[in-house]
NUFI-889283 format. One line per 4 residues: their letters; for each residue x, y, z of C-alpha. Coordinates in steps of 0.2 Angstrom, whole numbers. Example, Ala and Ser with C-alpha at 12.3 -4.5 7.8 and 13.67 -1.06 7.14 Angstrom:
2
AS) 62 -22 39  68 -5 36
This chain:
129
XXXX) -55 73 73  -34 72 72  -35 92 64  -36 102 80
XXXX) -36 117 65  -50 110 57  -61 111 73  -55 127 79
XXXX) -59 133 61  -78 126 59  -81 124 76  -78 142 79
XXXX) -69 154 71  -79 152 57  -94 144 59  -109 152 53
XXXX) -129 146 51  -124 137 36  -108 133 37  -102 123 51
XXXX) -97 106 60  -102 102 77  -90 96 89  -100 82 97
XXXX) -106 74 78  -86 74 73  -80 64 87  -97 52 86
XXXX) -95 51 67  -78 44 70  -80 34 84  -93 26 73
XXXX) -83 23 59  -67 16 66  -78 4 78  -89 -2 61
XXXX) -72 -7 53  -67 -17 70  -82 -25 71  -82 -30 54
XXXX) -66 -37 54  -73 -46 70  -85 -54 62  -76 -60 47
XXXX) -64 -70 59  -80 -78 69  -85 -83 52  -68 -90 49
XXXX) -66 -79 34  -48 -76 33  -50 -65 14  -63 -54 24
XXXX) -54 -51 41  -40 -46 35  -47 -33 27  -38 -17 19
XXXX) -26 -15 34  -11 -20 39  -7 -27 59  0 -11 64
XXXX) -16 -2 57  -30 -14 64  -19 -11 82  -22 8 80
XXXX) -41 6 76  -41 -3 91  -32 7 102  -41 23 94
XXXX) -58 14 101  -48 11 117  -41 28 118  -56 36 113
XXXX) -73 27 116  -74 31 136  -72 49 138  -84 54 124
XXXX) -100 52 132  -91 63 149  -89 79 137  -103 92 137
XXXX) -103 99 119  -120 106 123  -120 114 139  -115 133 139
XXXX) -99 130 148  -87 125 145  -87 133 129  -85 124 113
XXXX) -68 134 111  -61 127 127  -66 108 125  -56 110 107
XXXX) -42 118 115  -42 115 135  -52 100 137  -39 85 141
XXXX) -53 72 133  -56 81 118  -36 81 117  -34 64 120
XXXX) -49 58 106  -38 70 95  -22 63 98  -27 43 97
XXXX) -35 50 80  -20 59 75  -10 43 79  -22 31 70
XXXX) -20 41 55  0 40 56  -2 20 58  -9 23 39
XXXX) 0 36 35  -12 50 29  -11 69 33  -24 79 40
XXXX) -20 96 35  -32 109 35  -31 113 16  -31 96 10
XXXX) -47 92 21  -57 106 14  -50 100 -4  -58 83 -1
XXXX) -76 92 4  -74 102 -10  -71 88 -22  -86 79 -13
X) -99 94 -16
């Protein structure tokens, strides 16, 4: 969701039948991700499990999951990925909800500090195929 080149490339420049991510399932998958690893961490402290709510992450990370959920969370279901306009090429690169899910991911990911790079993502799907 961060690589704004990673949706302009498989959301449209080159997207085919077979080959292609929707723009609508990437922001959903990681909405859904990020608030499963909140919610997780909630329900280890409710449990008074201090080994499980702690978790993998670091303060400063768990504060950019949250904020990502903050961020991002409300404008999702307002963007019309499936209408005919706008188009999919103007939410990615016009539409100020689309940049603002992208930037609170872009920022969650420098709370870990990970890359997004357009060549290293397509090197991780390749390594998973």
């Amino acid at each position: 969701m961060a690589s704004k080149a990673y949706q302009d490339k498989w959301c449209i420049r080159e997207a085919t039948a077979s080959e292609y991510a929707l723009l609508d399932e990437i922001i959903s998958d990681t909405l859904e991700l990020v608030q499963w690893n909140v919610e997780r961490r909630e329900r280890a402290v409710q449990r008074a499990r201090p080994d499980l709510a702690a978790g993998p992450w670091t303060p400063v990370e768990l504060k950019a999951l949250q904020r990502f959920l903050d961020l991002a969370g409300g404008p999702f279901t307002d963007i019309p990925c499936h209408e005919a306009s706008p188009t999919i090429e103007q939410l990615v690169h016009e539409d100020p909800r689309v940049a603002r899910i992208s930037d609170a991911a872009q920022a969650c990911l420098d709370a870990y500090g990970v890359s997004v790079a357009l060549e290293e993502i397509e090197a991780a799907d390749e390594a998973r195929s």
